[in-house]
GUPA-388759 format. One line per field, with one value per residue (C-alpha): x, y, z; residue in three letters; residue number from 1. Coordinates in steps of 0.5 Angstrom, whole numbers. Each point is the difference from the previous one (the first is absolute). Layout:
x c(X; ...)
y c(Y; ...)
z c(Z; ...)
aa c(ALA; ...)
i c(NUM; ...)
This chain:
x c(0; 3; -2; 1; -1; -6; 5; 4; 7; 2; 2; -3; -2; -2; -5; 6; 2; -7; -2; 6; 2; -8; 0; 5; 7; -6; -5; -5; -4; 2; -5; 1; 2; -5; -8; -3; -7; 2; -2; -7; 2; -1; -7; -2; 3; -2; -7; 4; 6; 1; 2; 8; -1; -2; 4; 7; -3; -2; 8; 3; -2; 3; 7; 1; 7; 2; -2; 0; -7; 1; 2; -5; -6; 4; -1; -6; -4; 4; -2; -8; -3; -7; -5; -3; -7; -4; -7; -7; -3; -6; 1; 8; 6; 5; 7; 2; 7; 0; 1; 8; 4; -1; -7; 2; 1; 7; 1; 0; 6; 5; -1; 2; 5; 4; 1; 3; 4; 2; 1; 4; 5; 2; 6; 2; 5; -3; -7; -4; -4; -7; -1; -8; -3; -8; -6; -3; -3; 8; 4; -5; 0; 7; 1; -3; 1; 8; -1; 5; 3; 7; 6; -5; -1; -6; 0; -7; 0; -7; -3; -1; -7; -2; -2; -7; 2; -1; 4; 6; -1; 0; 7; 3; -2; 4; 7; 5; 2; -4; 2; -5; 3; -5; 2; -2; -3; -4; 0; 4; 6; 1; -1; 5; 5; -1; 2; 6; 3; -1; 3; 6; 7; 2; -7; 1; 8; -2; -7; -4; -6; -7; -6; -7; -3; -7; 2; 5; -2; 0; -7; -2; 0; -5; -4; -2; -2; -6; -3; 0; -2; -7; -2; 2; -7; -4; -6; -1; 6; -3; -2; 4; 5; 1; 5; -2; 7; 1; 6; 5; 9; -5; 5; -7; -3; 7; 0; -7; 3; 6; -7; -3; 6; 1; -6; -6; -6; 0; -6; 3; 3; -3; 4; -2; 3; -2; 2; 6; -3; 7; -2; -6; 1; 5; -5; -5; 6; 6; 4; 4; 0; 3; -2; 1; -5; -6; -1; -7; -3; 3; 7; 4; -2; 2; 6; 0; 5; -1; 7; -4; -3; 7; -1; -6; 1; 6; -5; -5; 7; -3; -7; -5; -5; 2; 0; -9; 0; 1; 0; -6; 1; -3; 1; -4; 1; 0; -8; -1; 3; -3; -7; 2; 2; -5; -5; 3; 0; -8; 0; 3; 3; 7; 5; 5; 7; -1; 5; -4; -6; 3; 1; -7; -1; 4; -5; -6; 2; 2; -6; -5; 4; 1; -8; 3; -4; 3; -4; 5; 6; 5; 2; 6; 3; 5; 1; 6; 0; -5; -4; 2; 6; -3; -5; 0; -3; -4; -4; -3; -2; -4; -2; 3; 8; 4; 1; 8; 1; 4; 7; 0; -2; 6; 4; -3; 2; 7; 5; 3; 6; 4; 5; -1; 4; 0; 0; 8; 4; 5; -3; -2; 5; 4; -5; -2; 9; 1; -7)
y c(0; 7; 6; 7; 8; 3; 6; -3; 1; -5; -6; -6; -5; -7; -2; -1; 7; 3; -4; 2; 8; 1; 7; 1; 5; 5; 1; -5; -5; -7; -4; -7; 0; -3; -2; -5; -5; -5; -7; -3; -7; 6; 2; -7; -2; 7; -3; -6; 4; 1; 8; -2; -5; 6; 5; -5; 0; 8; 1; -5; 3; 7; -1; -6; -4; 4; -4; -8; -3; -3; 6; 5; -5; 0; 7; 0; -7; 5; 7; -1; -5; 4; 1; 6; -2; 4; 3; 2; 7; 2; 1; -1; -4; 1; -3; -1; 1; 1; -8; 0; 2; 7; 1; 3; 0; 1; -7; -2; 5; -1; -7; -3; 7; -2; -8; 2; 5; -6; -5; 6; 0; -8; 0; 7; 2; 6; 2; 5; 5; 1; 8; 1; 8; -2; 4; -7; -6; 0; -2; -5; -4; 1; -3; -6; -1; 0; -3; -6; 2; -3; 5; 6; 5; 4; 7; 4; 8; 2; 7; -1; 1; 0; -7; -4; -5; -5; 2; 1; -7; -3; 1; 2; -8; -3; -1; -4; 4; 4; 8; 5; 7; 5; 7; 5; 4; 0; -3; 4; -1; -7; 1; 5; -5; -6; 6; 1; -7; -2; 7; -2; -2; -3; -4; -3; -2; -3; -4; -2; 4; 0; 2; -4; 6; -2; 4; -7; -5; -5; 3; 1; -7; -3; 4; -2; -7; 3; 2; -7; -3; 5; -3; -7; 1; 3; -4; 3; 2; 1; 7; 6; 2; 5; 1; 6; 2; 5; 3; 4; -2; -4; -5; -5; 3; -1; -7; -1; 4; -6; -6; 3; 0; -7; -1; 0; 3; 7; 4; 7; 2; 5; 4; 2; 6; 3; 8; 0; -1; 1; -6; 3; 6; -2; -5; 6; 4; -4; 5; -4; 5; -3; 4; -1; -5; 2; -5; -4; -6; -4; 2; -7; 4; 7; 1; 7; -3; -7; -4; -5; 4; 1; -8; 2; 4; -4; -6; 5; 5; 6; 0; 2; -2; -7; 1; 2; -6; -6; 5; 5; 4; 3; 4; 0; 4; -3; 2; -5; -5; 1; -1; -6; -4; 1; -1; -6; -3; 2; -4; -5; -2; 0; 5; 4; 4; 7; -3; -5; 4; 6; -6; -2; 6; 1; -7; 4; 6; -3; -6; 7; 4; -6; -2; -8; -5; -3; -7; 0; 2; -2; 6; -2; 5; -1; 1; 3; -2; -3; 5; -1; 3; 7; -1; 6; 3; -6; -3; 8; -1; -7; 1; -5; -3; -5; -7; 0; -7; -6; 1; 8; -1; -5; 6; 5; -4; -1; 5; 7; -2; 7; 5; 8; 5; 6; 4; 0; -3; -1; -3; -4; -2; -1; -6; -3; 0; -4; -4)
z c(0; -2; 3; -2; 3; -2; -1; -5; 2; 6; -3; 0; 5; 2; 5; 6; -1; -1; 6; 4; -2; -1; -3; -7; 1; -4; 4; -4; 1; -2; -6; -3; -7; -2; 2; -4; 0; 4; -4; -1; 6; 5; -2; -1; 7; 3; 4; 3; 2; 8; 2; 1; -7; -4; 4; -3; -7; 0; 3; -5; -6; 3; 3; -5; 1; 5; 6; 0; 0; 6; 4; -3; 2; 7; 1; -2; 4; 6; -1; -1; 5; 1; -6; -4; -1; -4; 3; -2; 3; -3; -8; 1; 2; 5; 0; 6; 1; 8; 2; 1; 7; 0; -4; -6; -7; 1; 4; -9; -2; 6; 2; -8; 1; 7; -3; -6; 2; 5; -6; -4; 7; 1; 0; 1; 6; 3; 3; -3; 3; -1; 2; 0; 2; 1; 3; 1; -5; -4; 6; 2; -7; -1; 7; -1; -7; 2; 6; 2; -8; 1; -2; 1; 6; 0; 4; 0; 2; 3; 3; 8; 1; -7; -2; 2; 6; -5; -6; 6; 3; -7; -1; 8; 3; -6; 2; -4; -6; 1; 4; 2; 1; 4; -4; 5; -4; -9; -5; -3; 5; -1; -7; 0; 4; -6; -5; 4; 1; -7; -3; 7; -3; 6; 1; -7; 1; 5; 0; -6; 0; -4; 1; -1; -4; -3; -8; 1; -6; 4; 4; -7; -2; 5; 0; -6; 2; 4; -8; -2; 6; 0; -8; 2; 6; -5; -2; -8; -2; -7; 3; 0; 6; 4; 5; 5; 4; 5; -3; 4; -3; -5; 1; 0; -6; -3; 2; -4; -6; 1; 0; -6; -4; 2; -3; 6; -4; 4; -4; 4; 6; 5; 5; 5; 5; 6; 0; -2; -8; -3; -5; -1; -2; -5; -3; -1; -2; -3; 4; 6; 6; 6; 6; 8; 3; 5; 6; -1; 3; -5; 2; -4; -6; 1; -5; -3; -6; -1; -1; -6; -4; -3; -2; -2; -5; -3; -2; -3; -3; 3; -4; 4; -5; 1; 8; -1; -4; 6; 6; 3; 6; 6; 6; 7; 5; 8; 0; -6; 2; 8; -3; -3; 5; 3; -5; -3; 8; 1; -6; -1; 7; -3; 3; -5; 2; -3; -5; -3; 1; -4; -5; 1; -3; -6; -1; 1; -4; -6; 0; 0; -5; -5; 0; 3; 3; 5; -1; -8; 2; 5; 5; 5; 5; 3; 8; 4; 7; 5; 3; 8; -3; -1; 6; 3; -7; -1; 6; 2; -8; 1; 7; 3; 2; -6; 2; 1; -4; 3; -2; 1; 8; 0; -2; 5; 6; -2; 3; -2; -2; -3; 2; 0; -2; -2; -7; -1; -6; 4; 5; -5; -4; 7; 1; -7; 1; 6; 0)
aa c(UNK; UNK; UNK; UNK; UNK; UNK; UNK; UNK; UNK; UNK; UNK; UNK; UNK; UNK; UNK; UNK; UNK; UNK; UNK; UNK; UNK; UNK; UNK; UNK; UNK; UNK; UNK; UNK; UNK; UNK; UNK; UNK; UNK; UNK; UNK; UNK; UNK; UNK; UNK; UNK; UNK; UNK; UNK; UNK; UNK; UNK; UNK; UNK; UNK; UNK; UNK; UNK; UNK; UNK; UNK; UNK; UNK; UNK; UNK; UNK; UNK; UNK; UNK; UNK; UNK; UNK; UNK; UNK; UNK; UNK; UNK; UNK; UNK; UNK; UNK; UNK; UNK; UNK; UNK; UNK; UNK; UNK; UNK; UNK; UNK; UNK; UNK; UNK; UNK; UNK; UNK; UNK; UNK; UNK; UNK; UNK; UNK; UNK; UNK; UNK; UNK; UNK; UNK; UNK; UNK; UNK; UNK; UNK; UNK; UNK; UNK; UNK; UNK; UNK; UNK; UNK; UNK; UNK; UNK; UNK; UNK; UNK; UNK; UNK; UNK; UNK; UNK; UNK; UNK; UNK; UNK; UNK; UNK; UNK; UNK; UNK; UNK; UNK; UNK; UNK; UNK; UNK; UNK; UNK; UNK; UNK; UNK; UNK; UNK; UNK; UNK; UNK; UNK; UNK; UNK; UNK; UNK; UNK; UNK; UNK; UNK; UNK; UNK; UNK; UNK; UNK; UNK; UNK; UNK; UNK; UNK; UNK; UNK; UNK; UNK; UNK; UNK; UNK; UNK; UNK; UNK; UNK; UNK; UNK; UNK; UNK; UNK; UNK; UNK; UNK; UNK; UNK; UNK; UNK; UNK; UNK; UNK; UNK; UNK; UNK; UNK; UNK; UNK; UNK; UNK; UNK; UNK; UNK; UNK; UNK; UNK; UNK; UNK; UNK; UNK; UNK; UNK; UNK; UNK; UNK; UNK; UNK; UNK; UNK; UNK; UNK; UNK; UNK; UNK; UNK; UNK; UNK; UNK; UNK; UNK; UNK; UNK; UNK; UNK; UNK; UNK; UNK; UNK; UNK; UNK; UNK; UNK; UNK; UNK; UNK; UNK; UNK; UNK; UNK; UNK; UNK; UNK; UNK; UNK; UNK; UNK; UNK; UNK; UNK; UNK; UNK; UNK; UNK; UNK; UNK; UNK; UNK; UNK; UNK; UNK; UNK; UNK; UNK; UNK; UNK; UNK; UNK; UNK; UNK; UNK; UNK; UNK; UNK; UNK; UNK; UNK; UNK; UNK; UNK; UNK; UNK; UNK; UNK; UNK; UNK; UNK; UNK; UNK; UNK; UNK; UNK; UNK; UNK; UNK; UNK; UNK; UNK; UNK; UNK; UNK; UNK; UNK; UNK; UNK; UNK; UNK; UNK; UNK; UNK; UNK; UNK; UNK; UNK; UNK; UNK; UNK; UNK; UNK; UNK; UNK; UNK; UNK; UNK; UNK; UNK; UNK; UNK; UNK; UNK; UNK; UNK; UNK; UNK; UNK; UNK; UNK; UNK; UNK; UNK; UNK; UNK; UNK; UNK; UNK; UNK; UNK; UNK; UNK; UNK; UNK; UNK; UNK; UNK; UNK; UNK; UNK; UNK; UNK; UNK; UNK; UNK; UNK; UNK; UNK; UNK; UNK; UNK; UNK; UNK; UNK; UNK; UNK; UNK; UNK; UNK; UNK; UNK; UNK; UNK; UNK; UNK; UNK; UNK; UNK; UNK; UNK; UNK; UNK; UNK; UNK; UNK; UNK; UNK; UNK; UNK; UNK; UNK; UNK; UNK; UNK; UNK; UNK; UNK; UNK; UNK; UNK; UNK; UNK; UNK; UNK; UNK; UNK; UNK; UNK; UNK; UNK; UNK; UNK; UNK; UNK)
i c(1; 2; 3; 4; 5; 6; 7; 8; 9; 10; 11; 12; 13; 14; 15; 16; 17; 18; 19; 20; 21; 22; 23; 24; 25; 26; 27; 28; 29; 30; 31; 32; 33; 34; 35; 36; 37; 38; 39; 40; 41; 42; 43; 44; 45; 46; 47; 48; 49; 50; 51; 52; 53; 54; 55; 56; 57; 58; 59; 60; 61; 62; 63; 64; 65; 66; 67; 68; 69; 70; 71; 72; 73; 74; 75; 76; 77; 78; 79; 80; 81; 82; 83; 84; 85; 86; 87; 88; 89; 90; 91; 92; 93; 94; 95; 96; 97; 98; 99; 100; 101; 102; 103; 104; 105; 106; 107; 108; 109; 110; 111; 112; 113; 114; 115; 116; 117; 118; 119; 120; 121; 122; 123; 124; 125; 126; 127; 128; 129; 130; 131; 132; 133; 134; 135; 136; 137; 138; 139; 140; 141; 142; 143; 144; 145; 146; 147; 148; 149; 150; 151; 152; 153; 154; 155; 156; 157; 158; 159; 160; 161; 162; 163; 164; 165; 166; 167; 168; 169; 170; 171; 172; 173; 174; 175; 176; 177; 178; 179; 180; 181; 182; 183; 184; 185; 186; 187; 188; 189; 190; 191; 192; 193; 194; 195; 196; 197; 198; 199; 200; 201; 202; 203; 204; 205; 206; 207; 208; 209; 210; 211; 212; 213; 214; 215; 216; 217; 218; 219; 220; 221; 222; 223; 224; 225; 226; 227; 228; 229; 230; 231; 232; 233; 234; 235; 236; 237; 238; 239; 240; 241; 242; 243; 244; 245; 246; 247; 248; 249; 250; 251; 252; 253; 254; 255; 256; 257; 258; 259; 260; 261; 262; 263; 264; 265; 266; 267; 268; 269; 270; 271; 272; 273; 274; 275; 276; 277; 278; 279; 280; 281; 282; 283; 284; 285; 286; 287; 288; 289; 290; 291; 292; 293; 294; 295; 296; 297; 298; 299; 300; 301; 302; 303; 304; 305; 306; 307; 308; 309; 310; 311; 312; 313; 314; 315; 316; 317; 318; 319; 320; 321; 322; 323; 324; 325; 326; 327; 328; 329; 330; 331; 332; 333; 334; 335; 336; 337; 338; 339; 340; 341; 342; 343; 344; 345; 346; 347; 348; 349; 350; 351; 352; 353; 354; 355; 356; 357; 358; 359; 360; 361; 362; 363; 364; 365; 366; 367; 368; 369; 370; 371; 372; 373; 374; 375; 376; 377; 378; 379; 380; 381; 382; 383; 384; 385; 386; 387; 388; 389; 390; 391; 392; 393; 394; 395; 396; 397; 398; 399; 400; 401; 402; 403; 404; 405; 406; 407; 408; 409; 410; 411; 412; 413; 414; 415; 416; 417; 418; 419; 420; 421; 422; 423; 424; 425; 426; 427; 428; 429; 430; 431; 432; 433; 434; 435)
């Protein structure tokens, strides 16, 4: 597999390097060579096909010979032991990408990431250093995912005080590999420390440092495993498909983009945003204006410049045309997606997220807009997270509390293993030297 920089300037790589650098010396993103239909055996196969049997085909057919069958199987049979199933709720489907450890779609990109990097470093003679900034649901994903890795340690900065109790505990009660560092202070410190260790000559003489950035291709790869599985559980798959997707980086339209060029028959792509409607704006407009975010409910999605909308434009050669043709777009702001999950709870008894209900939607828009009957078409949503992760914007909402699934109370009664410090790089650098 060969990959280049939507810059067009850094050389070319292969997936190991890719993998392993995650961003090109130029500043672009990484793209396969080629994106081609995968073979008619698949499809005809597809309907027997288990999530971990369809995944190793999905990812063979990418990454080609650069991984050994044996080994991309093994990734893979360890990476997904939970399910995608895909739900009805009223005239839609929701694909449900909350069953992994930390109830987040991202449990798809940072679990396959964590065991590829650990197979690409067998036999290297140094550690590499995992450095990940989060305000929540990123150090939780890229905690488990890279939980008990061999040859890698991961350390997680986070804003004391500025997480939910129960993102905090999903990645402070794990131990092993795994190093949680309490900031005192923002997100934007501990984001500025990561900047300043990667960017430090003498951190990077004397320790191997990477980072599990979602814009990394290895995410992307995954995610676009889930398309495949939501057709494979629909029932006519003779009607049209359409894939509702809350959108904020848009690495998960993205990896929709990936599945369709691969031959999944995807009628059109809805992107769906909150406020910060950049994608939206540029849709109407043809003009890409990135601004500075705005906080909204939905706070996973709040991206003022979205990092994949340079791969996006380098499938579609920067033709806005050909991006109204598969994509439509929509905006909703925190009221909207408020009165949504509400409505859809007194409904149909089914709790969204404020992501997955800004996706619900983008679902409802475009249905009502294009005169669709829902009854002859097939109308799939993506979800982001369960929703006790967001209980404290969700329950006052439904009117009553979240059940807290089985495996998160396991989590919520471990013990807060982390160590605080203050917002100093020096403090920091001395630390990451001598742990």
């Amino acid at each position: 597999m060969k990959l280049y920089s939507t810059k067009k300037i850094a050389p070319d790589v292969d997936l190991k390097e890719a993998v392993l650098k995650g961003l090109p010396a130029d500043n672009g993103l990484y793209m396969p060579y080629e994106i081609k239909p995968i073979d008619a055996a698949f499809w005809e196969n597809l309907p027997t096909y288990s999530f971990t049997e369809m995944a190793f085909h999905v990812a063979k057919h990418l990454i080609g010979a650069a991984i050994s069958d044996a080994d991309l199987n093994m990734i893979i049979q360890r990476a997904y032991n939970f399910d995608a199933p895909l739900v009805k709720v009223g005239d839609y489907k929701i694909v449900e990408l909350f069953d992994g450890p930390t109830l987040a779609f991202k449990d798809f990109g940072a679990r396959f990431m964590g065991r590829l990097m650990g197979h690409f470093l067998k036999g290297n003679d140094k550690e590499v250093n995992i450095l990940v900034a989060t305000s929540g649901d990123t150090g939780s994903a890229v905690a488990h995912g890279f939980l008990n890795v061999e040859g890698i340690k991961v350390t997680i900065l986070y804003p004391k005080g500025k997480v939910s109790d129960i993102q905090e505990k999903q990645f402070t009660t794990l131990g092993a590999n795994i190093t949680a560092v309490e900031i005192d202070g923002t997100f934007d410190d501990c984001q500025a420390l990561v900047k300043q260790a990667f960017l430090d000559k003498t951190l990077n003489e004397k320790l191997t440092l990477s980072s599990a950035n979602s814009i990394n291709i290895a995410r992307l790869i995954p995610q676009s495993f889930y398309y495949f599985y939501a057709y494979k559980q629909v029932e006519n798959k003779s009607l049209p498909l359409y894939f509702s997707v809350p959108s904020g980086n848009f690495g998960n339209l993205t990896a929709g983009l990936f599945a369709k060029k691969m031959g999944l028959p995807i009628t059109k792509m809805i992107a769906a945003n909150n406020s910060n409607a950049i994608f939206t704006h540029y849709h109407k407009s043809g003009i890409f204006e990135p601004q500075r975010s705005v906080q909204t409910i939905s706070n996973a999605m709040d991206v003022g410049n979205p990092s994949n909308f340079a791969r996006m434009m380098d499938l579609y050669n920067n033709e806005i045309e050909k991006v109204r043709a598969e994509i439509a777009a929509y905006a909703f702001n925190d009221e909207q997606t408020a009165t949504c999950i509400k409505n859809v709870a007194e409904k149909y008894a089914y709790v969204l997220c404020p992501h997955t209900a800004v996706g619900y939607l983008g679902m409802e828009a475009f249905v009502a807009d294009n005169n669709i009957n829902p009854a002859e078409s097939n109308n799939i949503i993506l979800s982001t997270a369960h929703p006790v992760k967001f209980g404290d914007v969700v329950e006052p909402l439904i009117g009553k509390k979240v059940e807290i699934p089985e495996r998160l109370q396991n989590i919520i009664n471990g013990k807060k293993l982390s160590i605080p410090m203050a917002p100093d790089f020096t403090t920091f650098k001395e630390w990451l030297l001598n742990k």
